[in-house]
N, C-alpha and C positions, 0 to 999 in steps of 0.2 A: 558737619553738613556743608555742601558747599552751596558759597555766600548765593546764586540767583534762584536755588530752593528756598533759602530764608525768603529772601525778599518776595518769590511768588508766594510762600503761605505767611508776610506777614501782610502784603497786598488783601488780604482777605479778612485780617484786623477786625473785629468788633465796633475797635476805638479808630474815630475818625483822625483822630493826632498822630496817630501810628503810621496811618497809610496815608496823612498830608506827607509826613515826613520820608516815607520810604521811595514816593512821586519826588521828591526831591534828591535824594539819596543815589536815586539810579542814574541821575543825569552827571554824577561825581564818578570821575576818573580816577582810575589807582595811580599812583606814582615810579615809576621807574626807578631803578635804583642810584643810578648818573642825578635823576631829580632831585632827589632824596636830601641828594649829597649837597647838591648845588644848593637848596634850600637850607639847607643847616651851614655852610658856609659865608652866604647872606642874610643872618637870622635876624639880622639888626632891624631888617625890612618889615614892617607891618604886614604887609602884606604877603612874605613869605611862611611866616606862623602861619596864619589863616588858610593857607596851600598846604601847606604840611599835615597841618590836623585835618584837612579836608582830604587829602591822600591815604589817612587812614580810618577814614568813617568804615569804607567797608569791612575791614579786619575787626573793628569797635562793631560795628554789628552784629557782625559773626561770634564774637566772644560773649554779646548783650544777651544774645540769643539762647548759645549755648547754658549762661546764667539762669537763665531767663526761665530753663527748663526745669531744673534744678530748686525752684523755689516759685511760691506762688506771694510771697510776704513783698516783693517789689515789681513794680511795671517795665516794661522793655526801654521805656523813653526815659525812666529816671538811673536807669541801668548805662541805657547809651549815655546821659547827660555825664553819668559819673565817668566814663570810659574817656568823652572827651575832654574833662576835668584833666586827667590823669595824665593825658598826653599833651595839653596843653604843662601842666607841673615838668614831665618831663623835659621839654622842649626848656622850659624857662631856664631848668637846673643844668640845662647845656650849655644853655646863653651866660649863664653867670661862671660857669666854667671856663669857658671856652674850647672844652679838650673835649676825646671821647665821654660818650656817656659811659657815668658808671654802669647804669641798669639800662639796660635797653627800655626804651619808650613801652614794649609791650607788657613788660612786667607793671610798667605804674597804669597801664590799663586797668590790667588783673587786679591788680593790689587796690586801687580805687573803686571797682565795682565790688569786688568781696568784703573789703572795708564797709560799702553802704546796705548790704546784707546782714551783714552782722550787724550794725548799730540798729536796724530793723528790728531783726528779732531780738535785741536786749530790752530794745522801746517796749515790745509787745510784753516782753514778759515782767516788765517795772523794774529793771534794773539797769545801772549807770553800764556802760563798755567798758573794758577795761582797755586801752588806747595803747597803753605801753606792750602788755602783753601782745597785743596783735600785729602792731606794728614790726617785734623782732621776733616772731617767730614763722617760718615758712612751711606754710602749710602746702605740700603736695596736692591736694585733694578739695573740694570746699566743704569741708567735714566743719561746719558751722555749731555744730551741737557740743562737739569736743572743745571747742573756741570758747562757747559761751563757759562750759563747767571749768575751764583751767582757769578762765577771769574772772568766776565766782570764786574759785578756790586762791585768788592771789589776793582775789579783794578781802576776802577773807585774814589774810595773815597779818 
């Protein structure tokens, strides 16, 4: 869906936290790719992180969203908070590199918000996540129900 459809129906929110946040969200500019660049080559910069991750709030909300549909077990703003978690993780594992990223920033999006899905619904159901299995294996799809039975059946063995 494209991102100024999210934003007009999340504009309409129930939850006043949603739409403080989305009033703020609109006033964030996307980044360029020249940007992009220039910021990850001065990352040393405090204030470069903070540009960066704000450059991809709208992409983090669009993926929040998309999540968001998909499952009623977490909130859109503990979805975006994981999203910017995730890119903020990425961004660090660059800095500590210094080279290409291995995984692009948008995969530790993904991988961060599906990560907090899943420990949801293990919470609900009284059982531990299994951390390992989730972590190395790549799910296409957010087939979360498949997730949870392979990491009953490892904790199992």
């Amino acid at each position: 869906m494209k991102y100024n459809l999210i934003i007009q129906e999340l504009k309409q929110s129930p939850d006043s936290n949603v739409r403080a946040f989305v009033k703020d969200a609109e006033k964030i500019q996307r980044l360029s790719p020249a940007d992009r660049k220039y910021f990850l080559t001065h990352i040393h910069d405090p204030n470069a992180v903070g540009k960066l991750i704000n450059g991809y709030i709208p992409y983090i909300i669009r993926v929040a969203y998309a999540m968001s549909l998909n499952t009623n077990r977490v909130s859109i703003l503990e979805l975006i908070n994981e999203g910017i978690i995730g890119a903020y993780a990425a961004i660090l594992k660059y800095h500590q590199r210094g080279t290409e990223m291995l995984r692009p920033l948008r995969v530790y999006v993904h991988l961060y918000m599906a990560s907090l899905i899943y420990r949801e619904m293990c919470y609900q159901r009284g059982i531990a996540p299994h951390y390992y299995y989730f972590k190395n294996h790549n799910y296409a799809n957010n087939d979360f129900e498949s997730r949870i039975a392979d990491g009953a059946r490892l904790r199992a063995e």
